[in-house]
N, C-alpha and C positions, 0 to 999 in steps of 0.2 A: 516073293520078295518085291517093295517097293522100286520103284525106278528110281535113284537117286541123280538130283540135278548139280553135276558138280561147280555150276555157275551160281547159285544159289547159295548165301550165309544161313544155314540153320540157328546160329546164335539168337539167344533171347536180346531184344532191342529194350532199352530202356526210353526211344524214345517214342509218344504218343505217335498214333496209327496216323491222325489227321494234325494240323494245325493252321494260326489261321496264319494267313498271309499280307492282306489288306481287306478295308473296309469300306467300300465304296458309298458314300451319303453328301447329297445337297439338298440343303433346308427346301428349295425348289421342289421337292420330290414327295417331300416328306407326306404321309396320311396316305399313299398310293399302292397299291396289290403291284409286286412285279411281277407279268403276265408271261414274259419271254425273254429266254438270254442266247444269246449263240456268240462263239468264238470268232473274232477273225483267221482265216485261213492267211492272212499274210505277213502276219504278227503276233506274238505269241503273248505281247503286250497289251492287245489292244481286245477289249470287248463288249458289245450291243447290248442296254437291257429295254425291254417295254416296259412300261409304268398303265395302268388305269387309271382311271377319273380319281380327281378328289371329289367326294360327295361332301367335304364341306365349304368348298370353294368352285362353283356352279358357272364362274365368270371365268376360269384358267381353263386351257386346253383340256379339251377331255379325255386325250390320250396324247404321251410323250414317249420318244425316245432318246437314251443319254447313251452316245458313245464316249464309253470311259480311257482311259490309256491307266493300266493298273499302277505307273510312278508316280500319278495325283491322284488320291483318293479322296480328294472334296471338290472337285471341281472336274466336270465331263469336260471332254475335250468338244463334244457338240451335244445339243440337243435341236430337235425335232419337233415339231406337231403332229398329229392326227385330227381330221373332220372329224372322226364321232372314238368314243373310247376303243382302244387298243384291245386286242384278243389274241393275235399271232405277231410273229417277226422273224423275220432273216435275215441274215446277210449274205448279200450274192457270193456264192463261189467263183466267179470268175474276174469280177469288176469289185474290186476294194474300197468301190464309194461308193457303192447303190445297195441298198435297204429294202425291202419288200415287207410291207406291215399289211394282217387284215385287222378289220375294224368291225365293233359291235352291230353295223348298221348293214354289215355286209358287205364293203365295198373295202377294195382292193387298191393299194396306194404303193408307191415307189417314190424313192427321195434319192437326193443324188447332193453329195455332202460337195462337189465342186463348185456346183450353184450356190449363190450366198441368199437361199430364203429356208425358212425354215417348215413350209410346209410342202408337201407335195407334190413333185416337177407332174406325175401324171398319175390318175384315179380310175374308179371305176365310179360310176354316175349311182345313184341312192335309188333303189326300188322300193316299193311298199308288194307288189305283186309282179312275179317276171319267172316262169317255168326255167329261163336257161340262164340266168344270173342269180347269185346271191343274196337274199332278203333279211337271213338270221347270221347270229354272231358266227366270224369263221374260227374252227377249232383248231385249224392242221393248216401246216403247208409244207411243201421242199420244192426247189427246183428238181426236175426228172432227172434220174440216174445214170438215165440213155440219153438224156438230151437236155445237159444246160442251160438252155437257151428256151428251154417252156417248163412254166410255172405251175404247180399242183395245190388245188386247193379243197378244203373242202369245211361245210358250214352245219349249224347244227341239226338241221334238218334233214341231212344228208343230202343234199347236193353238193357233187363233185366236179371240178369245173377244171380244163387245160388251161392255160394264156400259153399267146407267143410274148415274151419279153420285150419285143423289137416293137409289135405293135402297140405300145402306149394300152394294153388293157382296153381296147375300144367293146370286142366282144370274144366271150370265149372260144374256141378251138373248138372244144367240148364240152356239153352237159350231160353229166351221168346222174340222174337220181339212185342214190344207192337203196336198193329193197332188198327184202327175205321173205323166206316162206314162211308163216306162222303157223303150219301144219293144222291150220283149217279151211274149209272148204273151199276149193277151187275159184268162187263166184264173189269171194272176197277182194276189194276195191284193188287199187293203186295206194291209197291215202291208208289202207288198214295195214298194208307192207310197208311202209316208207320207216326205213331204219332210222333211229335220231343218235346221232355223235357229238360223243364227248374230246374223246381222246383216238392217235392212229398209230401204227408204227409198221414200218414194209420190211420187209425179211429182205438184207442186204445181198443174197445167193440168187433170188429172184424178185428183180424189184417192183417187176407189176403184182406181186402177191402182196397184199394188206392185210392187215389185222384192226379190227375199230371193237373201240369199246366203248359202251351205252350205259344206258341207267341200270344197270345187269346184268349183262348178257356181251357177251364178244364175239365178234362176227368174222367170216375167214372169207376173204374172195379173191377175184383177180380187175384188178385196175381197167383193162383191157377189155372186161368184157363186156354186157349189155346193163350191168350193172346191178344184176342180181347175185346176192351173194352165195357161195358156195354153201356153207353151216353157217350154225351159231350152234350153244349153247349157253344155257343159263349157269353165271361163273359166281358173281357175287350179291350181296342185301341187297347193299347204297350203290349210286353212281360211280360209277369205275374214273377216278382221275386219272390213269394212266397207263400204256401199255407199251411196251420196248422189245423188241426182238433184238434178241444178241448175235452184236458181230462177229466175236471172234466165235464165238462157239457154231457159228456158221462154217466158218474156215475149218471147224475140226470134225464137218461132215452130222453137228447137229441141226439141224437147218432147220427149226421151226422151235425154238425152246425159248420160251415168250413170259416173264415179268408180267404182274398186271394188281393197280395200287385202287385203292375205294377207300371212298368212307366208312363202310363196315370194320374198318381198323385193323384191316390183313394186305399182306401181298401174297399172290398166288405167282406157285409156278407153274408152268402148264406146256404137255407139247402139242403142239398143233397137227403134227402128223397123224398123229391115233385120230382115227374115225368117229371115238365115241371118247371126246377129250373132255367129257366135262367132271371128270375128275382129276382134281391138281395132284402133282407129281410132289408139292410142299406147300404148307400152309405157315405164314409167317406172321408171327402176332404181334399187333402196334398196341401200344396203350392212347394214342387217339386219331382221329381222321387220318388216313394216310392222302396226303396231296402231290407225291410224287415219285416216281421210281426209277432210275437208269440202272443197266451194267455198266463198269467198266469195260471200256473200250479196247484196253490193255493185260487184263486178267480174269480168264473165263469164268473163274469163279466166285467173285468177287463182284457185289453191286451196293448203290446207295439207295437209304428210302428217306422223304420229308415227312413230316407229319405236324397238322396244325398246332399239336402243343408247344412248334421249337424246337424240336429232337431233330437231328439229322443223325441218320443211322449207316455205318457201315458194317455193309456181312462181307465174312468170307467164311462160302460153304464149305472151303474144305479145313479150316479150324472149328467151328462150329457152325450147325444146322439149324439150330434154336434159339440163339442170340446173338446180336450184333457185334464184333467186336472190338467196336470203337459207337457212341454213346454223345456227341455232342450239345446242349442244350441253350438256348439262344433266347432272347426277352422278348419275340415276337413270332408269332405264328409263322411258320412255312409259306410258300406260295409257288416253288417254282427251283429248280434243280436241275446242274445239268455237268458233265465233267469234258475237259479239256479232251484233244481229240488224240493226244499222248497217255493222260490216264493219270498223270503227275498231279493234277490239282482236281478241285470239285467249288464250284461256283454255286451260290444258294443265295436267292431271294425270298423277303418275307413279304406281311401285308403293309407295313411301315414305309418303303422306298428302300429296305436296306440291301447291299447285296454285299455277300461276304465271299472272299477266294481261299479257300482252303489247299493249303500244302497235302499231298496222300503221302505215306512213306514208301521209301524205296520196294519193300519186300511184296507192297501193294500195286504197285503201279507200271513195276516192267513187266516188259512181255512175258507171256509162259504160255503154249499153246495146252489145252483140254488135256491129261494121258488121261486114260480109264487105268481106275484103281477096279481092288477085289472088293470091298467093304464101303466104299465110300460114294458119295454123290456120284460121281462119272458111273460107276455101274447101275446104280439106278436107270440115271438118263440113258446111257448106252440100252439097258433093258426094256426099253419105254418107247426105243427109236419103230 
């Protein structure tokens, strides 16, 4: 017999799983890929998006950021510049005015919305060639897990780079070139290894362990070490946009049970513990490009996918394993996804400038830790561990 959660309404809802809530747009924006969004940790009001270049307006910043406050949805409360088009963004966890953006060109920038200019307070200088600095667009970032105070980054080439915070980005801490073994001959270069990233996500139970995902293939290492990676496996066709290790289901002792979105039009799930992981645990079918994938952060089993046609999908595996059960459809291609760090709403950017905040429903979004059932997904994944 089931475990019955007596804090839990089993009642059928009549109201929609998702809905919107605001719509964030200034004409200023418009014609731009939103590349990045993050939450303020100090307000539940307030949130970051990065914007791309307009390719049809070659004289405007080629990357901007709008901090928005979600009671005005036509007008950001600031925006920003970027030196060359925008590719990553944060916002500091510790200091509720500084911003950390990388940039197409490679180079690493920090803004401090106290100051009244809109680009820059400190950078990192523009290379064309530099083994221990950044030259290609940066995919990733977070501040360290262990140490607030130093910046993780990493670019498509795979080099991985520390910053200390305090020092103005002058020169990195650490250059790791991320490699792998391609399981031929020993006498094979550096540049034949040299892994190229798309997308990253670190396993929240141990946070020097990474996960990157490539034009195919998903690679497993640790942050820490010489920067060779531990596996890979080849996962999907197309470029992998995206890859997510879930937190809570860390907390419930699965600790490597990892999301991972492509162009091939699937989300794969996949555990990372098995040795020979290159068969997914579930195969999930988009009808086009999938551009992005989170768990919630609040319901183990339960996540969202984007997908370029404007579909924002929500599953939850333990209603259904085959289809989503909420179906959103939007007048502009996806670009960019991400949910509050409650669970209560889901945030989505297209390639227009638009960004929409999505209400989750209740039954979706509070907490409920993993159980293992007899018949359902948790036994799988428990079987799998």
């Amino acid at each position: 017999m089931e475990d019955v959660d007596v804090t839990y309404d089993y009642r059928p809802s009549s109201k929609p799983a998702i809905e919107l809530k605001c719509h964030l747009y200034d004409n200023q924006l418009n014609n731009r890929f939103v590349q990045s969004l993050d939450y303020s940790r100090f307000s539940q009001e307030r949130i970051a998006a990065g914007y791309d270049h307009d390719p049809s307006s070659p004289l405007l910043p080629p990357g901007i950021i709008a901090l928005w406050n979600l009671n005005c949805e036509t007008v950001p409360e600031n925006i920003l510049h970027a030196p060359s088009r925008l590719t990553s963004m944060i916002l500091d966890s510790q200091e509720p005015n500084v911003i950390f953006g990388g940039c197409y060109s490679g180079q690493i920038c920090l803004w401090d919305v106290r100051i009244n200019q809109r680009n820059p307070v400190c950078k990192t200088k523009s290379y064309k060639s530099n083994k221990n600095m950044h030259v290609q667009p940066i995919c990733f970032m977070m501040q360290d897990p262990l140490n607030n105070m130093e910046l993780v980054t990493l670019s498509r080439d795979g080099l991985m780079c520390s910053w200390s915070i305090d020092s103005g980005f002058r020169v990195p801490l650490q250059s790791i070139q991320l490699t792998y073994n391609p399981n031929t001959e020993a006498s094979s270069t550096v540049n034949d290894r040299m892994l190229q990233a798309i997308s990253m996500s670190v396993c929240p139970s141990t946070p020097s362990k990474m996960v990157v995902g490539s034009e195919n293939s998903i690679y497993i290492g640790d942050r820490h070490s010489n920067g060779e990676m531990d596996r890979h496996f080849y996962a999907h066709d197309l470029p992998i946009s995206a890859v997510h290790v879930s937190e809570i289901l860390n907390s419930s002792g699965l600790t490597s049970i990892c999301l991972s979105s492509s162009f091939d039009f699937t989300v794969k799930l996949w555990n990372l513990n098995k040795e020979n992981s290159s068969e997914p645990l579930r195969t999930f079918h988009h009808k086009h490009f999938v551009v992005d994938v989170k768990w919630s952060p609040s319901q183990a089993e339960v996540f969202s996918s984007a997908c370029a046609d404007g579909t924002l999908n929500l599953w939850n595996l333990k209603l259904n394993e085959n289809e989503p059960v909420s179906v959103i459809a939007m007048d502009n291609a996806l670009a960019k996804m991400m949910w509050t760090r409650t669970g209560n709403q889901i945030c989505v950017g297209d390639i227009n400038g638009s960004v929409r905040i999505y209400d989750v429903q209740n039954s979706l979004c509070c907490y409920a830790p993993f159980h293992f059932g007899s018949d359902d997904l948790a036994s799988t994944l428990f079987n799998a561990m």
